[in-house]
Structure formats: structure tokens, C-alpha cells
VMD Tcl script that builds the backbone (N, CA, C; Angstrom):
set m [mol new atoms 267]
animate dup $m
set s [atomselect $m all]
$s set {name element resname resid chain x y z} {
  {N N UNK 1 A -50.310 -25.393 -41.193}
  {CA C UNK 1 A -50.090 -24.597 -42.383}
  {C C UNK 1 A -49.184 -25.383 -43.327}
  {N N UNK 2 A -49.520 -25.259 -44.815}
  {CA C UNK 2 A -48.946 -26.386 -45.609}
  {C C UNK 2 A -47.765 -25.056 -45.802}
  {N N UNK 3 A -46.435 -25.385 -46.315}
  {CA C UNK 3 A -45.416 -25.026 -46.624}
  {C C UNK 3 A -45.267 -25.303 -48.022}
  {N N UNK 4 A -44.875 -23.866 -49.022}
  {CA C UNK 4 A -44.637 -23.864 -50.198}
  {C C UNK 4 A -43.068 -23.632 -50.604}
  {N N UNK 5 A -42.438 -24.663 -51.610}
  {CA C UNK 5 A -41.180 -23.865 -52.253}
  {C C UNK 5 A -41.015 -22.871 -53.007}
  {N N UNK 6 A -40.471 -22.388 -53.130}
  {CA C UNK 6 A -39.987 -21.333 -53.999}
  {C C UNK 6 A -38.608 -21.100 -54.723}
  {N N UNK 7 A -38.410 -21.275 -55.253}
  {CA C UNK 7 A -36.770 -21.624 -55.695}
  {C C UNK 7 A -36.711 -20.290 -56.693}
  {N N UNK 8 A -35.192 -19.328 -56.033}
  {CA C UNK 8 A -35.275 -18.240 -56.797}
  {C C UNK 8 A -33.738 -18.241 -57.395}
  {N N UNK 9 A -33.552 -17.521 -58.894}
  {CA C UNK 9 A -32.027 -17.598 -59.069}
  {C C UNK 9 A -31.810 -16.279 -59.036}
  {N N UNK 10 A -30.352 -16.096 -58.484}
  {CA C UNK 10 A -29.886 -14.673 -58.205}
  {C C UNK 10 A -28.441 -14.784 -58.536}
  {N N UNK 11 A -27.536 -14.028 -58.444}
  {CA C UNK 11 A -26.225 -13.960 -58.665}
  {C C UNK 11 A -25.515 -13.892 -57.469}
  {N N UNK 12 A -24.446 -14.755 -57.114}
  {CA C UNK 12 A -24.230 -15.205 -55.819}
  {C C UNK 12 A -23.497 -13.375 -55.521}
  {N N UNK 13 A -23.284 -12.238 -56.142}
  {CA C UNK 13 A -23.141 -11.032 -55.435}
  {C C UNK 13 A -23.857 -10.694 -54.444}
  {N N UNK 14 A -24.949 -10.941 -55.530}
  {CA C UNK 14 A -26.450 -10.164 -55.152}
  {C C UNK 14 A -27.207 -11.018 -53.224}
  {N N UNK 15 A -26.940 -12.224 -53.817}
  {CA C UNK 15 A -26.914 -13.275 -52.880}
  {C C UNK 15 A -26.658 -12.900 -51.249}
  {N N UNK 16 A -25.126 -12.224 -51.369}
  {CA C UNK 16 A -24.549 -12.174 -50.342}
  {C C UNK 16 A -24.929 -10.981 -49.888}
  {N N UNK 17 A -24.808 -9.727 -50.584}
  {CA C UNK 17 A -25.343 -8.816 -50.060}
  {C C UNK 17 A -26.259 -8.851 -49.507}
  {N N UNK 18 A -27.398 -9.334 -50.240}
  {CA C UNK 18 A -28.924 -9.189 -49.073}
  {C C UNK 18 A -28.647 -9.867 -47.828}
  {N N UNK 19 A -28.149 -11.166 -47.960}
  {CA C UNK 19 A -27.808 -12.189 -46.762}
  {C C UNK 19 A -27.399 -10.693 -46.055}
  {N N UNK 20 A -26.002 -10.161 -46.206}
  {CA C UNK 20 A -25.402 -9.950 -45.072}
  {C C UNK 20 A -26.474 -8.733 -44.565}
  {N N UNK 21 A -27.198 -7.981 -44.901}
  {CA C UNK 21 A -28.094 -6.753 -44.688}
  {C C UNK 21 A -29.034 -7.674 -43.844}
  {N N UNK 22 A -29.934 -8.231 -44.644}
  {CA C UNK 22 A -30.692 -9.336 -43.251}
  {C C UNK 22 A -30.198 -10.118 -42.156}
  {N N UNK 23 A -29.309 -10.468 -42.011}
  {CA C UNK 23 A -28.496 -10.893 -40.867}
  {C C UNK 23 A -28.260 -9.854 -40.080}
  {N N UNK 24 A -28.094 -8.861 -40.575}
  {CA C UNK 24 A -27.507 -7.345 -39.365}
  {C C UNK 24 A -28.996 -6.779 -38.911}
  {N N UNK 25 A -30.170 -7.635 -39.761}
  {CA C UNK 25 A -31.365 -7.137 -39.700}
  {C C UNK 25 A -31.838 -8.371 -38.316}
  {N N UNK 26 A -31.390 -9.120 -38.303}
  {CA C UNK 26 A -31.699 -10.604 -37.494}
  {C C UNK 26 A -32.608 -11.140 -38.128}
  {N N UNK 27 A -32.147 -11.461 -39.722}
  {CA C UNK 27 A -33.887 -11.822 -40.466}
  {C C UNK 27 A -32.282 -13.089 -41.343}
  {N N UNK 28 A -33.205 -13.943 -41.906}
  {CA C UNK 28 A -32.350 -15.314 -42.727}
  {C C UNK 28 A -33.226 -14.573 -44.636}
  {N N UNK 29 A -33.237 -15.660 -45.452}
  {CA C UNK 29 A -32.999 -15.036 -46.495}
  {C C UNK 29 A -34.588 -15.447 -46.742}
  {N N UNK 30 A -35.116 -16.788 -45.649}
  {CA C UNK 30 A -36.669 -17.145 -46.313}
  {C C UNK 30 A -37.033 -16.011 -45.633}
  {N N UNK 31 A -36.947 -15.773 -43.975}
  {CA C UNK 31 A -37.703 -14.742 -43.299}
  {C C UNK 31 A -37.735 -13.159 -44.179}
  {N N UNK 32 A -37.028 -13.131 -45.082}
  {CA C UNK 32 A -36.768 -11.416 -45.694}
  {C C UNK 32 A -37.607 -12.302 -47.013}
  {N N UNK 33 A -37.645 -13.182 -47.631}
  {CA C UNK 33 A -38.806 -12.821 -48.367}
  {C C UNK 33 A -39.858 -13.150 -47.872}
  {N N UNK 34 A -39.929 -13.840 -47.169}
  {CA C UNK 34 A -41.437 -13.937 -46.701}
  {C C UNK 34 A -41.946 -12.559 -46.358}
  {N N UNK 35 A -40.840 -11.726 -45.335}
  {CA C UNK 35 A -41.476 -10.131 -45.291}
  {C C UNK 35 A -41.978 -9.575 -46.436}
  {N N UNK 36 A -41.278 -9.984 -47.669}
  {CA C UNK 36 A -41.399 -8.999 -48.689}
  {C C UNK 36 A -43.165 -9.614 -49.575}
  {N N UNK 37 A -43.437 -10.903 -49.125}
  {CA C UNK 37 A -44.225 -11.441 -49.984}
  {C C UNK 37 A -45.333 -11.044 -49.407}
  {N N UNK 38 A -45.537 -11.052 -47.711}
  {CA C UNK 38 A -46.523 -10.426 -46.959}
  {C C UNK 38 A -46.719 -9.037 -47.315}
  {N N UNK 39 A -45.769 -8.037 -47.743}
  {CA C UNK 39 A -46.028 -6.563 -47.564}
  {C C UNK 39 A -46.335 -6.647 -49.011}
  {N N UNK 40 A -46.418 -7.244 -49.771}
  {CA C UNK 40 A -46.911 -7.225 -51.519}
  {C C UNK 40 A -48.073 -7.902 -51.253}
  {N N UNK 41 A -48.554 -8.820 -50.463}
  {CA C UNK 41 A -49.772 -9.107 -50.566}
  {C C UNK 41 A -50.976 -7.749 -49.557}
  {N N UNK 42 A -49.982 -7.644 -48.759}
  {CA C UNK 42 A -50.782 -5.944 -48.047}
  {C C UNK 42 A -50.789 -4.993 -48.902}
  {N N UNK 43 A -49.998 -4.673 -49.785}
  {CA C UNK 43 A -50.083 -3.501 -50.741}
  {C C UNK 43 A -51.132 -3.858 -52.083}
  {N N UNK 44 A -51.013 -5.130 -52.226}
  {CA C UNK 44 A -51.730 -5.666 -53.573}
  {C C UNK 44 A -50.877 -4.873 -54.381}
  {N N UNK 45 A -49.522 -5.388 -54.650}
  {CA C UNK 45 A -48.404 -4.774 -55.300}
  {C C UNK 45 A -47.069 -5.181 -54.605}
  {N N UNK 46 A -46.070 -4.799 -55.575}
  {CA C UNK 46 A -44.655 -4.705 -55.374}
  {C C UNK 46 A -44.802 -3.295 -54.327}
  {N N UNK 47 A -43.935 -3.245 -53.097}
  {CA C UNK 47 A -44.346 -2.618 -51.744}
  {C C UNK 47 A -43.122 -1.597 -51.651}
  {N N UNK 48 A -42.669 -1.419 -53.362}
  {CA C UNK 48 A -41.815 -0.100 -53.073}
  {C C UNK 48 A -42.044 0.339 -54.991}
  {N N UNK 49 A -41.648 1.137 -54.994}
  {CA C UNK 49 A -41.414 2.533 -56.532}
  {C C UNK 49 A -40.749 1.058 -56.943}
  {N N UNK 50 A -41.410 0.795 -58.369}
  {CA C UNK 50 A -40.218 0.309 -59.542}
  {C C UNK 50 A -40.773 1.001 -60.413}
  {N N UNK 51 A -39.556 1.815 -61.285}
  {CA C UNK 51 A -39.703 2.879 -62.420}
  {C C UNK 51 A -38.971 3.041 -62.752}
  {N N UNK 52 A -38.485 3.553 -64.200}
  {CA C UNK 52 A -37.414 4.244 -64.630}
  {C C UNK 52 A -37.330 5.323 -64.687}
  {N N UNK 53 A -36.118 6.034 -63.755}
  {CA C UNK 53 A -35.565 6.965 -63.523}
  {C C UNK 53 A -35.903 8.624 -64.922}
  {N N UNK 54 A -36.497 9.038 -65.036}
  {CA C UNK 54 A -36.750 10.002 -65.979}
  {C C UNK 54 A -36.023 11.766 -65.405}
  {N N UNK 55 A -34.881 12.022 -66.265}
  {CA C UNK 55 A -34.165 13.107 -65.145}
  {C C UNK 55 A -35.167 14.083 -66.130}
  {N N UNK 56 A -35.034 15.224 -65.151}
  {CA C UNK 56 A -36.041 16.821 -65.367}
  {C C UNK 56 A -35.138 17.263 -66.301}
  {N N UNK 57 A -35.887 18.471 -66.916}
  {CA C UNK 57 A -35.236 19.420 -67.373}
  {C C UNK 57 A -33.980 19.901 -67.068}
  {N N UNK 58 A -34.004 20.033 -65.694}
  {CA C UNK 58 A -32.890 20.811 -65.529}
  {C C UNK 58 A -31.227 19.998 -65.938}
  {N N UNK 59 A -31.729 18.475 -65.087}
  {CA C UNK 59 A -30.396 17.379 -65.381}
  {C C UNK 59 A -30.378 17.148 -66.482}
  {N N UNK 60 A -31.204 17.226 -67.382}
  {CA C UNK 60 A -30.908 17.273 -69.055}
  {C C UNK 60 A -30.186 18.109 -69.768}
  {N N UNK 61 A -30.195 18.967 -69.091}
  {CA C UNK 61 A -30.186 20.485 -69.784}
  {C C UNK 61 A -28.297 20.476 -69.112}
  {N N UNK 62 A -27.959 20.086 -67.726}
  {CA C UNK 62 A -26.370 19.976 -67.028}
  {C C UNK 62 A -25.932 18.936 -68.490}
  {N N UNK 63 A -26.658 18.055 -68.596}
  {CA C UNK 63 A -26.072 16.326 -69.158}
  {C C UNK 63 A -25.823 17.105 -70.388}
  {N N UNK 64 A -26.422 18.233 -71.265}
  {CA C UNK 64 A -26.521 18.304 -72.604}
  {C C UNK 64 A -24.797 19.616 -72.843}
  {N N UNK 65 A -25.389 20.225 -71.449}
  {CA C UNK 65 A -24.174 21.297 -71.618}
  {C C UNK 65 A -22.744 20.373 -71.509}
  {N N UNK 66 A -22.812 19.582 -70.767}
  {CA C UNK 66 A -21.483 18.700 -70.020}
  {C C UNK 66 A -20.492 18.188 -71.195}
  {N N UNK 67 A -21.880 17.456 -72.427}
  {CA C UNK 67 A -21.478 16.974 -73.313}
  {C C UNK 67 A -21.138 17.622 -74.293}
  {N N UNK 68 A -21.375 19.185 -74.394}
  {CA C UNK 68 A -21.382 20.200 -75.013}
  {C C UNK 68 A -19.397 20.813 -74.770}
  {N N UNK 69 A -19.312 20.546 -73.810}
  {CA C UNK 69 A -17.828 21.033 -73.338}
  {C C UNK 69 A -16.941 19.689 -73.290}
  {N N UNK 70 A -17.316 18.561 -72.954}
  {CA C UNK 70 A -16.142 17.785 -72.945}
  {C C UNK 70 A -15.739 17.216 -74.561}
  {N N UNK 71 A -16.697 17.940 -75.575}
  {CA C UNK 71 A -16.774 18.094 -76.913}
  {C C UNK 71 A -15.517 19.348 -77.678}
  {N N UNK 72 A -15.667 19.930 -76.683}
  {CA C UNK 72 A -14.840 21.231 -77.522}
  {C C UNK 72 A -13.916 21.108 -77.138}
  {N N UNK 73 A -12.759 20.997 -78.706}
  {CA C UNK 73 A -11.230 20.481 -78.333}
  {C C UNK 73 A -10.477 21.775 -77.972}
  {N N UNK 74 A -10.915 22.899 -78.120}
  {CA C UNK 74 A -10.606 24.099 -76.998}
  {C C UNK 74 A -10.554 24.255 -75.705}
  {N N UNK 75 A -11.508 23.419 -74.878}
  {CA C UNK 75 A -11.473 23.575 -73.530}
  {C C UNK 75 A -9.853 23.164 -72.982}
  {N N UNK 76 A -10.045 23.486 -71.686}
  {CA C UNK 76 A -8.881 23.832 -71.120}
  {C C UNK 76 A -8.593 22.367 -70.311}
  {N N UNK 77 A -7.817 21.415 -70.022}
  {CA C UNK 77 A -7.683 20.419 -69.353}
  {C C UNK 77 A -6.534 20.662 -67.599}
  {N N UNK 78 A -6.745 20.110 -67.085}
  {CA C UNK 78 A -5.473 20.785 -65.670}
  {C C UNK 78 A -4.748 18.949 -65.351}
  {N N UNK 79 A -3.828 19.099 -65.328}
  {CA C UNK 79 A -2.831 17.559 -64.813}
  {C C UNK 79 A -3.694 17.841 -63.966}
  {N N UNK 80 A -3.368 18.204 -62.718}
  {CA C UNK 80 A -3.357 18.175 -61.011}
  {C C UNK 80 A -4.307 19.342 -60.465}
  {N N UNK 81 A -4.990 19.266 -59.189}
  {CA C UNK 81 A -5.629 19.793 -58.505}
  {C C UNK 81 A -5.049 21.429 -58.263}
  {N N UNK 82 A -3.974 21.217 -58.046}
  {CA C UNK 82 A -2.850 22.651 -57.942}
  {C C UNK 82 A -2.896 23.092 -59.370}
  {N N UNK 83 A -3.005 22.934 -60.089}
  {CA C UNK 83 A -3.008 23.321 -61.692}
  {C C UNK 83 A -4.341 24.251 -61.744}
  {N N UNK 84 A -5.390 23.560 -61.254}
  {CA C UNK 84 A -6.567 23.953 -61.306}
  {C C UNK 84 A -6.791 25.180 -60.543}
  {N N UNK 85 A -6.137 24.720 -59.480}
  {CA C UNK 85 A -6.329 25.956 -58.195}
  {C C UNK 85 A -5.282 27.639 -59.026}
  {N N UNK 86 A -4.620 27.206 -59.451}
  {CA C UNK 86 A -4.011 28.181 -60.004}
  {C C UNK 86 A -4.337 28.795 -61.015}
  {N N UNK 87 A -4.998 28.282 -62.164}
  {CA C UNK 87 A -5.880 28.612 -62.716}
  {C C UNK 87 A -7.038 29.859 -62.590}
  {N N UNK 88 A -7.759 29.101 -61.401}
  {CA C UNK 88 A -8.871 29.796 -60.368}
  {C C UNK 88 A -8.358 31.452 -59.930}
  {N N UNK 89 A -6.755 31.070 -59.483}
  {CA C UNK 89 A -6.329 32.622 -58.621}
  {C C UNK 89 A -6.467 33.793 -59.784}
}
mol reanalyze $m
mol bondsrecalc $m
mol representation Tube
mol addrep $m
């Protein structure tokens, strides 16, 4: 079997993280893509969801109120957790 390079750039964060996840996996960094290049050639595709995140109604509707109150220079602010709780009683 002829052997191909592949030369990929990543950000040495990104780098390490996968390293250390495949290592706890007992896999090196060619063996984890090679997994990944085999399961994209079995899928005839990228072998997981890539999409952008689109929130529902409902998380629109939290996100719109949220911004709706941390807007109004009326609301009520608390220093401390005990502030809050007292509040509550």
C-alpha cells in the first residue's frame, strides 16, 4: 500500500487537546485521522452534524425577554447571594 501525506495546520491548543483525548483513546494523531477519513469515506460525508446552531422559539423568546430586563434601569440588582435570598423571604 502506497502511503500518502497530509500536512494539516491547527493551533497548537487545539493540537493538544485531541492528542491528549486520543491517547486516553490508545489512538496517535495519524491513527484518529485516519479513523475519521475512513468513517467519511463510509458515510460519503463528514461522519457527524456540521450546522449552525438555530435556537427555537422558545430560546429566542428567554434571549429577547433577558435582554428586555437587563435593559431596564429599574430592575433590581443584589451585591450577594444573601441579599437575594432575602429578597425572596
Amino acid at each position: 500500500m502506497a502511503v500518502a501525506k497530509i500536512n494539516v495546520n491547527t493551533d497548537t491548543e487545539t493540537k493538544k487537546a485531541a492528542e491528549d483525548i486520543f491517547n486516553a483513546l490508545g489512538m496517535n494523531m495519524t491513527t484518529a485521522i485516519n479513523v475519521f477519513l475512513k468513517k467519511a469515506i463510509q458515510y460519503k460525508g463528514i461522519p457527524f452534524d456540521v450546522c449552525v446552531e438555530i435556537p427555537n422559539e422558545t430560546t429566542v423568546a428567554a434571549f429577547s425577554e433577558a435582554e428586555k430586563i437587563l435593559s431596564d434601569p429599574k430592575r433590581k440588582g443584589y451585591k450577594s447571594i444573601e441579599e437575594l435570598k432575602a429578597a425572596l423571604d
